[in-house]
GUDREN-823654 format. One line per field, with one value per residue (C-alpha): residue number from 1; chain; x, y, z. Coordinates in steps of 0.2 Angstrom, whole numbers, always signed. Each point is the difference from the previous one (the first is absolute). Layout:
<atoms>
resi	[NUM|...]
chain	[A|...]
x	[X|...]
y	[Y|...]
z	[Z|...]
</atoms>
This chain:
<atoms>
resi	[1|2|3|4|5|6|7|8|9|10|11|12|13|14|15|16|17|18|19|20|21|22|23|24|25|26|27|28|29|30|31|32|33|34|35|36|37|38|39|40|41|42|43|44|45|46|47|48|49|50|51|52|53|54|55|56|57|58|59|60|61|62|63|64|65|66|67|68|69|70|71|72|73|74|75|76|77|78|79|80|81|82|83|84|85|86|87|88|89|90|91|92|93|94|95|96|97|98|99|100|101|102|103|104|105|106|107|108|109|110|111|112|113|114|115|116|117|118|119|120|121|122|123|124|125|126|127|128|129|130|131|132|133|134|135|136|137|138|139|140|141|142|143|144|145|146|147|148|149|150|151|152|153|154|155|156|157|158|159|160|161|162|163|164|165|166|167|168|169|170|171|172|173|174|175|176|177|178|179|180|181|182|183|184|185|186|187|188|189|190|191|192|193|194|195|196|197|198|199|200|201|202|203|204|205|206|207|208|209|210|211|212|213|214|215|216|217|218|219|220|221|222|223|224|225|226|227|228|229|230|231|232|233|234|235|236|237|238|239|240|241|242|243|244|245|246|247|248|249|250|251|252|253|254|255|256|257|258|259|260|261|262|263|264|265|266|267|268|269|270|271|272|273|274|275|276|277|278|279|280|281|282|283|284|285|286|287|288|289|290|291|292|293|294|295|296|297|298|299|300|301|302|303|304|305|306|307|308|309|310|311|312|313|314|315|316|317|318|319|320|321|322|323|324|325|326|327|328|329|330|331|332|333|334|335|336|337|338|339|340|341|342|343|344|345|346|347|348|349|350|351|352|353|354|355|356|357|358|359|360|361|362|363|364|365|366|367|368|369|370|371|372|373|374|375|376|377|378|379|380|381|382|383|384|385|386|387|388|389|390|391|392|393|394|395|396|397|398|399|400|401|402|403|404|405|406|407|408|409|410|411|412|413|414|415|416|417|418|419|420|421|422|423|424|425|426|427|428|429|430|431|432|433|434|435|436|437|438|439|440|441|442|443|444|445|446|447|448|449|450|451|452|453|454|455|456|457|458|459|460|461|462|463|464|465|466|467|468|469|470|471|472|473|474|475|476|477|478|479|480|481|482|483|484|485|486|487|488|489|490|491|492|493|494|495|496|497|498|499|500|501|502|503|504|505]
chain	[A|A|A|A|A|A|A|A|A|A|A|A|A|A|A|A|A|A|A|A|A|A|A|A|A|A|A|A|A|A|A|A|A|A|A|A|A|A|A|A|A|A|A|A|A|A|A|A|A|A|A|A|A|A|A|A|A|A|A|A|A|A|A|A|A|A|A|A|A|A|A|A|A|A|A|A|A|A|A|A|A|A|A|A|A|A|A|A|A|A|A|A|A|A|A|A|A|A|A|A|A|A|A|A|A|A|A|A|A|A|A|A|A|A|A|A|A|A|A|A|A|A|A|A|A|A|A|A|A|A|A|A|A|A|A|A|A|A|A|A|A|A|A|A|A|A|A|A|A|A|A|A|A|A|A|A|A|A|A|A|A|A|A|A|A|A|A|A|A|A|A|A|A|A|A|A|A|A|A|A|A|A|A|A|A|A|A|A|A|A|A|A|A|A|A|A|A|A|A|A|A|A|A|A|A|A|A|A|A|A|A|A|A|A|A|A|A|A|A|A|A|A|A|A|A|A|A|A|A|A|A|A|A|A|A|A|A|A|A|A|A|A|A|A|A|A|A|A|A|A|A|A|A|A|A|A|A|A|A|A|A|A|A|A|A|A|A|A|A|A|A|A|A|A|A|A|A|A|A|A|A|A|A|A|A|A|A|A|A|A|A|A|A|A|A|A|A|A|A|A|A|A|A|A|A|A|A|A|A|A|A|A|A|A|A|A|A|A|A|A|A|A|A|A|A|A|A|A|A|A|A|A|A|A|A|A|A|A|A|A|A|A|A|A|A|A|A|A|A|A|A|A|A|A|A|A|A|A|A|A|A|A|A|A|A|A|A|A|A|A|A|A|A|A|A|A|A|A|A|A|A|A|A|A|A|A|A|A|A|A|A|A|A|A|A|A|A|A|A|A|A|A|A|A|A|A|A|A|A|A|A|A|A|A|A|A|A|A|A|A|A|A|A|A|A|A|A|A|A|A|A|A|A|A|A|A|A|A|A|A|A|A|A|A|A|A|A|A|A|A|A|A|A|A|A|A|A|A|A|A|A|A|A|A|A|A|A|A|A|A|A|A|A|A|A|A|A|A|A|A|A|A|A|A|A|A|A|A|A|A|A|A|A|A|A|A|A|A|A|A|A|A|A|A|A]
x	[-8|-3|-7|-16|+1|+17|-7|-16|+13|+11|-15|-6|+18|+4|-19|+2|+19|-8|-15|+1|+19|+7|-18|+3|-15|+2|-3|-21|-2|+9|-9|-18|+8|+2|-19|-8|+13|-2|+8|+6|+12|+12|-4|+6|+17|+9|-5|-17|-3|+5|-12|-14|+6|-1|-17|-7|+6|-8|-17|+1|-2|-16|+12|+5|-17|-5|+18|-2|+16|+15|-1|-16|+1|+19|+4|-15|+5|+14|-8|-8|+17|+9|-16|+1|+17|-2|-18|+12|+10|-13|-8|-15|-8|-2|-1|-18|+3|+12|-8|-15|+11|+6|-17|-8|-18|-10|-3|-18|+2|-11|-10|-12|-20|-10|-19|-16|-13|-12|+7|+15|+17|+13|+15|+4|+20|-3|-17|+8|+2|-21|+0|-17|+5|+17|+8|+10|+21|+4|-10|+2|+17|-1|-11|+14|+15|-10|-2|+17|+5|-11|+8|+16|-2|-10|+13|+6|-15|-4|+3|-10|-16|+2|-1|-14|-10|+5|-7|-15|-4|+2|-13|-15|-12|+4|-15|-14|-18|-13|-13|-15|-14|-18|-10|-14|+4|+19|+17|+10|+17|+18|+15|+18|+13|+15|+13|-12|+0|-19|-18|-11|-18|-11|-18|-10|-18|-10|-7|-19|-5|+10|-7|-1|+17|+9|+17|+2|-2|+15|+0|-3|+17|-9|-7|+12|+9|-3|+15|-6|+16|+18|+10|+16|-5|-4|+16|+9|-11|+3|+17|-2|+13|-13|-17|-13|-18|-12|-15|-11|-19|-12|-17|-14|-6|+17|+2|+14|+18|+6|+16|+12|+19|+14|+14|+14|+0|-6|-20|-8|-11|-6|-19|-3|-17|+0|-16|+3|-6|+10|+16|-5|+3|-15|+7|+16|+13|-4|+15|+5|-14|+3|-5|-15|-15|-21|-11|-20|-12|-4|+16|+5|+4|+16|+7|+19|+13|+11|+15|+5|+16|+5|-4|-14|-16|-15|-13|-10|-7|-13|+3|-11|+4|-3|+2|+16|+12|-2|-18|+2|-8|+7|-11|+11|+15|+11|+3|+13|+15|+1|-12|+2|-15|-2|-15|-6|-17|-11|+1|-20|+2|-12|+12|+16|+9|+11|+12|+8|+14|+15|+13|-14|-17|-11|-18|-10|-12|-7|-11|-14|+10|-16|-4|+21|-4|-7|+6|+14|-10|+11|-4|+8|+7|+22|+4|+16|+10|-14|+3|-12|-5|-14|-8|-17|-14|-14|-14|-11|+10|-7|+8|+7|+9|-6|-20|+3|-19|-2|-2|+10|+17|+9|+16|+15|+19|+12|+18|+16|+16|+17|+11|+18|+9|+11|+9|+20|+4|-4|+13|+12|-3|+3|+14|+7|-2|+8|+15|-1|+0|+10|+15|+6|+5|-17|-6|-14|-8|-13|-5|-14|-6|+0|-10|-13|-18|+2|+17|+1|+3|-15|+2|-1|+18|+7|-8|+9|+15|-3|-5|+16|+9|-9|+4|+18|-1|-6|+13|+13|-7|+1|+15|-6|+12|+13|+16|+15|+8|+2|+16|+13|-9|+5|-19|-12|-19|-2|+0|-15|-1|-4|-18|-9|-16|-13|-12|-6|-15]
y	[+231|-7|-18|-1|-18|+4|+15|-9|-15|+12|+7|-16|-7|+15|-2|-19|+4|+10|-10|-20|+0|-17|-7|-19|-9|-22|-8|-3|+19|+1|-11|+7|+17|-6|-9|+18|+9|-14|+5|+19|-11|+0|+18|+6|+5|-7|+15|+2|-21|+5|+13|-10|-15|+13|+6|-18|-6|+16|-4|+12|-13|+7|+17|-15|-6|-2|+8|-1|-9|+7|+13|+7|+15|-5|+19|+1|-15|+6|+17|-12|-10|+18|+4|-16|+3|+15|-6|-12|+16|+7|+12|-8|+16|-5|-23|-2|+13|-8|-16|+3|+7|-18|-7|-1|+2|-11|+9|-7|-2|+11|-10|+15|-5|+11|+1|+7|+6|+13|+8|+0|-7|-3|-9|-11|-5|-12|-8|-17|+4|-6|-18|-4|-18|+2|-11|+10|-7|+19|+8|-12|+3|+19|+0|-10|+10|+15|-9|-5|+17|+5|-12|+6|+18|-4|-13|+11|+2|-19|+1|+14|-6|-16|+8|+11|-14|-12|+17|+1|-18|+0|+13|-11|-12|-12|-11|+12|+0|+12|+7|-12|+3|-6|-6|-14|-10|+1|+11|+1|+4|-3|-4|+2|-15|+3|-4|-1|+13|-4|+3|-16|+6|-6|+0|-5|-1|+15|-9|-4|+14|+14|+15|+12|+6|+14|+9|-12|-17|-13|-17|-9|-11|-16|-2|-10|+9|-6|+2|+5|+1|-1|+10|-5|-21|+3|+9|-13|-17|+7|+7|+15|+13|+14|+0|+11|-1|+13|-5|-11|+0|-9|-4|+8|-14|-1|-19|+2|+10|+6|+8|+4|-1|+4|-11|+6|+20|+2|+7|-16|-8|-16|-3|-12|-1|-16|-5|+5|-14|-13|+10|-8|+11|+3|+3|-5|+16|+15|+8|+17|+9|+21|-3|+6|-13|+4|-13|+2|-2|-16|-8|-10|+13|+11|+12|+2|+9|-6|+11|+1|+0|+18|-9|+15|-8|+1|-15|-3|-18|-9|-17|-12|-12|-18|+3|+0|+16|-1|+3|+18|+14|+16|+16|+13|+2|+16|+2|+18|-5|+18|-5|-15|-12|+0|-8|+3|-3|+14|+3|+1|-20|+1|+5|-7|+17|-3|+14|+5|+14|+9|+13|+13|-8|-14|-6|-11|-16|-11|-17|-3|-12|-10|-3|-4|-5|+14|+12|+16|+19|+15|+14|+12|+0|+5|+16|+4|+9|-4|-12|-6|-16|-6|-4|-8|+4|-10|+6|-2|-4|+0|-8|+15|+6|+10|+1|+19|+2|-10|+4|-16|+5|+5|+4|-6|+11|+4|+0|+3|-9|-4|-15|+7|-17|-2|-15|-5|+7|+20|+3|-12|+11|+14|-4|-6|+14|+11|-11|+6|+19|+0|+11|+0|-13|+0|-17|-8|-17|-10|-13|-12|-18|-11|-12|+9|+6|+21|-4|+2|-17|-9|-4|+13|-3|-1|+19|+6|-5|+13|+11|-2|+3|+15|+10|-5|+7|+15|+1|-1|+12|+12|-1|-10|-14|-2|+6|+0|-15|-4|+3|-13|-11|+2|-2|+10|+1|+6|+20|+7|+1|+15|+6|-15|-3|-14|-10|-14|-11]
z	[-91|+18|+2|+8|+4|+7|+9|+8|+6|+8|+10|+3|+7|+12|+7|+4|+6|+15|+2|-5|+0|+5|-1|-3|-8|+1|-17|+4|+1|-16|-8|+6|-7|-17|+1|+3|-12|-15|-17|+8|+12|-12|-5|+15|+6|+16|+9|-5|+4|+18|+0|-6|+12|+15|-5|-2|+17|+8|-7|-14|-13|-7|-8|-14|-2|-20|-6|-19|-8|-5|-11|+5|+11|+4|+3|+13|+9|+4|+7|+12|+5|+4|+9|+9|+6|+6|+11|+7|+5|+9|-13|-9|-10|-19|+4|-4|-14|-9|+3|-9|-12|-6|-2|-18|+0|-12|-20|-5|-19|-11|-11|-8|-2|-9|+9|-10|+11|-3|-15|+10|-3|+13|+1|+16|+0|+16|-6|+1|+19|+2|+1|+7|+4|+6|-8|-13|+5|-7|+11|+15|-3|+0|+16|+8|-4|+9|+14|+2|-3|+13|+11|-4|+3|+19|+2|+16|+8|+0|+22|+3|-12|+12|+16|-7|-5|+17|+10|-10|-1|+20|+3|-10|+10|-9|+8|-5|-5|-11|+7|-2|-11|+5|-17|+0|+15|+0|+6|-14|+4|-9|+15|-4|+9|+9|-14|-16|-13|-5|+6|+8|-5|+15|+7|+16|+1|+8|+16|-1|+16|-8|+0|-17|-8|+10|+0|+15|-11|+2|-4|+16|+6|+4|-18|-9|-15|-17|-11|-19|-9|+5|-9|+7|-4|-16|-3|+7|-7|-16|+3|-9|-2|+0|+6|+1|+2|-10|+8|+15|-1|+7|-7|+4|+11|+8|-5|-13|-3|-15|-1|-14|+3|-12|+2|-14|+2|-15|+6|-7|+12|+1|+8|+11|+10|+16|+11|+16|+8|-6|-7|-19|-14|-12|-18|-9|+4|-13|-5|-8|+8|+6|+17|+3|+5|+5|+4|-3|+12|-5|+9|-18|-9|-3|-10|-5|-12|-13|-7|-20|-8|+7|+18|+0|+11|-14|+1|+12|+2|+10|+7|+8|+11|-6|-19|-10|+1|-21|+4|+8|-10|-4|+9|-7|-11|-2|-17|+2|+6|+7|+15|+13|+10|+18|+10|+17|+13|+3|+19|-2|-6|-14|-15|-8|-6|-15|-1|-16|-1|-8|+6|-2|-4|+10|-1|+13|-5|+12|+0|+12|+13|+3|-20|-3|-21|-4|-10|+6|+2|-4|+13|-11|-14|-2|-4|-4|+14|+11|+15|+12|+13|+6|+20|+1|+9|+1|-12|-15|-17|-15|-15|-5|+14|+14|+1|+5|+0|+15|+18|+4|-12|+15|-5|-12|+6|-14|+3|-10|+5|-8|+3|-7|+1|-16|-7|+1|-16|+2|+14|-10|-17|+11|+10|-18|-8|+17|-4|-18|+7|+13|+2|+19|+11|+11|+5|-12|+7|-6|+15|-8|+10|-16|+10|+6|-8|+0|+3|+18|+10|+13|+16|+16|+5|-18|-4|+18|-11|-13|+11|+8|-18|-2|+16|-1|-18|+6|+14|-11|-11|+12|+6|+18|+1|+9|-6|+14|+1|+21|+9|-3|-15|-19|-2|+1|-7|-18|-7|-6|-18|-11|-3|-8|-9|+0|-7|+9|-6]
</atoms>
């Protein structure tokens, strides 16, 4: 019987013979080895040590990033070493290979759930995957190990997702500003600093000789710029790990801001509403809200959202400013946790639209925005597997929808849309279930921001970073890196690895 270990140490000593022979390596080198090789330090034979030691020193350290202990994957690791050796020999084919080969990918555990719905029963191994408030250590825990695995396995390209991201990060202006937008006396613009990751929302007011809107329109340079909200301050004031805001509206007589920001990642905003003309705040801070804010015509009142235990936006409120926030009345309350509340502003003016939909189904109501306590209208009733929305033209309404006999009913234009944004847990229940599956030795990641609302982090030069991760993925999936080391260096940029796949939230 021949002894693999024997075998694999004979092929790793006649490879550093030729290539690392007489390397000397002082005693803070040797120590920084064993910090990066922990427990599998000890594992290691003399020869294989020196091999590792060599690698390290050359900037290789990544190959012995998340090793599992000793006696996980020992006969693997070794694969890698011999491999090793012989890239410091000069031939490289099979490094990245063999280095994968040693990772071990996280094993979600199967806790089966049994789900009733419509007549139907199904059983979900990974339901406990869902944790709508995130706070679940199993499922922190799990979501962590993916990314650290994920980590692991990109580990060699780490340089190159750098210098994508310093290339694309040098081709933004990164002092910039939005086209402005003339409404009721004012530019409205957002700007972007040199430096900052968030939007400043601005105005200037339209000079008093202007002439009527036109393509043409800009905000005049010698009217002095009003800052609205910046996003950057707040950010920084309250200093927030994450920060996004949902919403920025003005009233309809352009005298006060309301604007809803979301401060923890979760998608729960808090509304605040400030008189522009002396920066006071108006109400005390209402929190848990989905977003979405419309003012009436009548400058004091608003409508908001507020999300359920499944954080599924599903009651509209009405607020007015001056009384109580325990004093705000309920205009419409989704009962069918299958459908989810959004609200918008006719671009007409005159109607508050209150949108209610599922994955397949949607129905329209809408309150006169000059007559903000009156009751919601439906414009027509759901239907299942029927989806529509709604653009206003001014015209005659009855109470029951569209006056359809009059001469004035000028026109209501239905729409179907999808939005095919999904939570977290589906591509986790999926990828966990792939790991379940899988035979061969194909790459599997899961990538998921932990901080971030739909998973995905805020700023404009923090997303060039993912951005960056994702091309180098896709350069080393096919086979695009770099793979000869240059003349007279034991280093060299890392091998492609074998065909991979992905799942990236």
């Amino acid at each position: 019987m021949v002894n693999r270990k024997n075998q694999t140490a004979a092929v790793v000593m006649g490879a550093v013979a030729g290539a690392v022979g007489g390397f000397v390596l002082g005693r803070s080198q040797g120590c920084h080895a064993r910090r990066v090789l922990g427990s599998n330090y000890k594992w290691m034979t003399a020869e294989e040590r020196q091999v590792a030691r060599s690698l390290i020193t050359h900037g290789q350290g990544h190959i012995f990033k998340a090793w599992p202990q000793p006696g996980i994957n020992d006969a693997a690791k070794r694969r890698l070493l011999a491999a090793a050796a012989r890239h410091l020999s000069g031939a490289a084919e099979g490094l990245e290979e063999e280095r994968l080969s040693v990772l071990v990918p996280p094993r979600a555990n199967q806790q089966p759930k049994e789900l009733h719905m419509h007549n139907d029963l199904r059983i979900d191994k990974f339901y406990w995957l869902r944790d709508d408030a995130r706070k679940a250590p199993a499922v922190l825990e799990y979501l962590k190990a993916e990314n650290q695995y994920t980590a692991a396995a990109m580990a060699d390209t780490v340089k190159l997702q750098d210098e994508l991201y310093k290339e694309m990060r040098g081709r933004i202006k990164e002092e910039d500003t939005s086209v402005a937008a003339r409404y009721q006396g004012y530019y409205y613009y957002t700007r972007a600093e040199e430096g900052q990751q968030y939007a400043v929302h601005c105005r200037r007011a339209v000079p008093a000789r202007a002439g009527p809107p036109s393509e043409a329109d800009e905000p005049s340079p010698d009217a002095p710029e009003e800052v609205l909200l910046d996003e950057n301050k707040r950010k920084q004031q309250g200093k927030h790990k994450f920060y996004m805001v949902g919403c920025c509206e003005t009233s309809p007589d352009q005298k006060l801001l309301a604007w809803t920001e979301d401060t923890k990642g979760g998608e729960k905003y808090t509304l605040h509403i400030r008189d522009l003309s002396n920066g006071k705040e108006l109400i005390d801070p209402i929190p848990m809200t989905s977003g979405d804010v419309v003012w009436a015509n009548d400058n004091a009142t608003l409508f908001y959202i507020v999300k359920d235990h499944l954080d599924r936006p599903y009651k509209v409120l009405r607020h007015t400013i001056g009384s109580p926030t325990s004093y705000d009345a309920v205009v419409y309350e989704e009962k069918d946790e299958a459908f989810y509340v959004s609200i918008g502003r006719s671009h007409s003016e005159q109607l508050i639209l209150i949108q209610i939909g599922s994955a397949v189904t949607s129905e329209t109501c809408y309150i006169s925005a000059n007559d903000p306590t009156a009751r919601p209208n439906v414009i027509l009733p759901r239907i299942n597997d029927v989806e529509y929305s709604v653009s206003h033209h001014p015209g005659k309404l009855s109470s029951g929808g569209i006056d359809s006999s009059s001469k004035d009913a000028t026109g209501w234009f239905i729409i179907t849309h999808r939005d095919p944004r999904v939570g977290y847990w589906e591509p986790a229940k999926f990828v966990a279930r792939l790991r379940e599956l899988k035979t061969n030795n194909k790459l599997l990641l899961l990538k998921t921001e932990l901080s971030a609302g739909h998973f995905s982090v805020t700023g404009r030069f923090e997303r060039l970073k993912e951005t960056a991760f994702e091309y180098a993925f896709l350069l080393k999936t096919a086979g695009m890196l770099n793979t000869k080391p240059k003349p007279g260096s034991a280093s060299s940029a890392a091998v492609p690895g074998p065909n991979t796949q992905t799942t990236k939230l």
